[in-house]
C-alpha positions in Angstrom: 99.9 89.7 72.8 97.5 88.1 75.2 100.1 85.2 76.3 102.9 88.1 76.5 100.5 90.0 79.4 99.9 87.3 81.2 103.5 86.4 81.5 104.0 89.9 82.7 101.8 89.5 85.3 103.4 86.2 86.5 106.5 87.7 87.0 105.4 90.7 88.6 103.9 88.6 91.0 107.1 86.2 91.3 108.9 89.2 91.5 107.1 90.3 94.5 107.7 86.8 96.2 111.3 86.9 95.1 111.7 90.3 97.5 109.5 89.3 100.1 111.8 86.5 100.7 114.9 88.7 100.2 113.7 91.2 102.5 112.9 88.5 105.5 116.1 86.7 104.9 114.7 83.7 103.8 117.1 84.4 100.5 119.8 86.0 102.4 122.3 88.5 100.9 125.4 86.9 99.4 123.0 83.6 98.8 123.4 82.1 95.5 120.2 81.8 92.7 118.8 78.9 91.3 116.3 79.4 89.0 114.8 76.1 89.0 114.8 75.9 92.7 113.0 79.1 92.7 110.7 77.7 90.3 110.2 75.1 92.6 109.3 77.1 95.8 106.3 79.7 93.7 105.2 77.0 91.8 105.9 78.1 88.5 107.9 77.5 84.9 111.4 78.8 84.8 110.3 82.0 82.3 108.4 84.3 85.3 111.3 83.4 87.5 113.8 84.7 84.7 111.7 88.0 83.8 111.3 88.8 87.6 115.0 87.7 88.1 116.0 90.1 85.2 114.2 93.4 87.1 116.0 92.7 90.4 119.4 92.5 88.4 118.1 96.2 87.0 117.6 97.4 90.7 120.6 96.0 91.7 118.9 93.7 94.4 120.3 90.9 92.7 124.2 90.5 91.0 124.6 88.7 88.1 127.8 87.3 87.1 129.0 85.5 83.9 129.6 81.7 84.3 129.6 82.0 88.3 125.5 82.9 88.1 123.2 85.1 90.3 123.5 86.3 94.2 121.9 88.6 96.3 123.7 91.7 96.4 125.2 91.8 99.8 126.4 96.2 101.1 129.1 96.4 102.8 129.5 99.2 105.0 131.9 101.3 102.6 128.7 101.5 100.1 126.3 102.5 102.6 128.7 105.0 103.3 129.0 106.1 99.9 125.2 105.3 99.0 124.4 107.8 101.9 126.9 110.4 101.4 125.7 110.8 97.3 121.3 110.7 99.2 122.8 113.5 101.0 124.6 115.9 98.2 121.3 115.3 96.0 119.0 116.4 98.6 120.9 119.3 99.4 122.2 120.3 95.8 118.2 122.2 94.4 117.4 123.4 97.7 116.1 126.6 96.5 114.4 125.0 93.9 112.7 122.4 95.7 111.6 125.4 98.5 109.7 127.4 96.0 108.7 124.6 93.9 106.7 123.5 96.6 105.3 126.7 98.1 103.7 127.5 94.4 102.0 124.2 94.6 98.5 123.1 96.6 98.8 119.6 95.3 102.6 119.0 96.3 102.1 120.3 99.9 99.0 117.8 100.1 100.7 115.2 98.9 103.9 115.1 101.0 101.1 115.8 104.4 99.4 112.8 102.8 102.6 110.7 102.7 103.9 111.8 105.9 100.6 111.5 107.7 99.7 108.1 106.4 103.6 106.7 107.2 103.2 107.8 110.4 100.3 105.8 111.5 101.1 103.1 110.1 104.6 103.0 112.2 102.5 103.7 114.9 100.0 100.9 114.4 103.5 98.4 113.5 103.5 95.4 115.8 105.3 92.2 115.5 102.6 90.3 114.0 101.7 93.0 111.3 102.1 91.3 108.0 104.9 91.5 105.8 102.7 94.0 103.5 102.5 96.6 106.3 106.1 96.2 106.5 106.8 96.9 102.7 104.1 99.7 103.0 106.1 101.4 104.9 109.3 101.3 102.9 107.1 102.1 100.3 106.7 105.1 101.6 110.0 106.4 103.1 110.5 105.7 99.4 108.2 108.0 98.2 108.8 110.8 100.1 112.1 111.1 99.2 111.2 110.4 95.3 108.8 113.6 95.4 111.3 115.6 97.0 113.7 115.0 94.4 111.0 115.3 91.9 110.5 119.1 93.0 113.6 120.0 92.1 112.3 119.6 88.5 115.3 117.8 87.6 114.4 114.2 86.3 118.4 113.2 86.0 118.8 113.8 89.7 115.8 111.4 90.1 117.0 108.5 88.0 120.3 108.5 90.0 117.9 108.5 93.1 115.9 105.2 91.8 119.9 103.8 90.7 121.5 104.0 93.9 118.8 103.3 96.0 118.2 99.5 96.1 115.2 99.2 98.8 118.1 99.4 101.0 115.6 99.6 103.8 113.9 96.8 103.4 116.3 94.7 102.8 118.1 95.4 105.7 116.2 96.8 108.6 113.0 94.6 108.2 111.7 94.5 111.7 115.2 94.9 113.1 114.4 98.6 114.0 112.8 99.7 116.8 109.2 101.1 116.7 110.6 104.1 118.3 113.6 104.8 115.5 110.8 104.1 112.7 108.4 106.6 114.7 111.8 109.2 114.8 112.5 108.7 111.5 109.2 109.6 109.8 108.8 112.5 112.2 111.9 113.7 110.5 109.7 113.8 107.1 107.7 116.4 109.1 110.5 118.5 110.1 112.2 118.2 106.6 108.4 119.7 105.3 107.9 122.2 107.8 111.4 124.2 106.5 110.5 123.8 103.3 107.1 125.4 104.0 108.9 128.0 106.0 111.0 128.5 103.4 114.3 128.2 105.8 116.6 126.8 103.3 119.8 126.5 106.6 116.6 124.6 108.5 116.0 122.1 105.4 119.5 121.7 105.4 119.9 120.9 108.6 116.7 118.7 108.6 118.1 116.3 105.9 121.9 116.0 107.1 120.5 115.1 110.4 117.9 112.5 108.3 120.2 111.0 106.1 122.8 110.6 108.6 120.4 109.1 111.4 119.8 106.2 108.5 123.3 106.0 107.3 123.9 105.0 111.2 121.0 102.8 111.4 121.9 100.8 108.2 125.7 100.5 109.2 125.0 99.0 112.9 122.8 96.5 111.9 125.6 95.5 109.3 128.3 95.6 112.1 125.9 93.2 114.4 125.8 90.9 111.5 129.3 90.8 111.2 129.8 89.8 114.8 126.7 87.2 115.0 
């Protein structure tokens, strides 16, 4: 049991690496696996790499296919499209739900001001030389937020389809290739998405995420364009 948690916790941390790399392109999407080579690079046996391997094949970070091997999933601008449009119908399907879910509840209300507040000074404080933590906080985040909306509507399917079709698309994509202003926008947007469900304005809240979740869908399908062209 002992060697079983230990191996655990090697791949978690491999599994960390393996991302951080992903997510600053030093494994690039549409790059091809190696396990041994990976093994190589953190220093470790084959077994970590496979386990940590194994959980980005579940979050569809990484594509496994049989005798051709492992890639990093590379989107094409037809599933952010598609990824964007399905965000959009989830958000909007409980909003009455999700409005008086939250206005019943102390502890919601503190915790999306908590989530909002902290994202938003950490944007603020972003800089080029931030490390690559303050970077994944931040996704981390955006993350969040949208996961405890989802979880208000008290409908854990809708959730699971959430964590499916949502592959830290941001941070594999728009690491520190978004301006500090469209971050800044964008968690501000968190704020007005609160405030209407506070005010209980469900044609506000609708508003407010169609207007989120489009602004991203927009973001997400430049930067592919531009890397198309470069």
């Amino acid at each position: 049991m002992e060697k079983q948690t230990t191996k655990l916790t090697l791949a978690d941390t491999i599994y960390s690496n393996i991302r951080e790399d992903i997510t600053q392109h030093v494994i690039k999407p549409g790059e091809k696996i190696n396990v041994k080579e990976l093994s190589k690079r953190y220093g470790v046996s084959e077994t970590p790499v496979k386990f940590a391997l194994n959980r980005l094949i579940s979050e569809k970070i990484i594509e496994n296919f049989p005798r051709q091997g492992m890639k990093v999933h590379s989107v094409t601008s037809e599933e952010v499209d598609e990824i964007f449009d399905t965000r959009l119908m989830l958000d909007l399907y409980y909003l009455k739900q999700i409005i008086l879910t939250v206005s019943f509840n102390d502890s919601l209300k503190n915790e999306f001001r908590k989530n909002i507040e902290e994202h938003l000074q950490l944007v603020t404080d972003l800089c080029p030389e931030s490390p690559i933590e303050d970077y994944l906080r931040n996704y981390e985040l955006d993350y969040k937020f949208h996961e405890l909306y989802l979880k208000c509507s008290g409908n854990q399917k809708l959730v699971e389809i959430f964590h499916y079709i949502n592959p830290f698309l941001y941070s594999n994509f728009i690491f520190r290739r978004q301006s500090k202003v469209k971050d800044i926008s964008g968690v501000k947007e968190h704020f007005v998405i609160l405030d209407a469900i506070l005010a209980g304005d469900e044609v506000a809240l609708r508003d407010a995420l169609t207007v989120h979740i489009m602004n991203a869908k927009t973001a997400i399908g430049l930067i592919l364009k531009v890397d198309k062209i470069i």
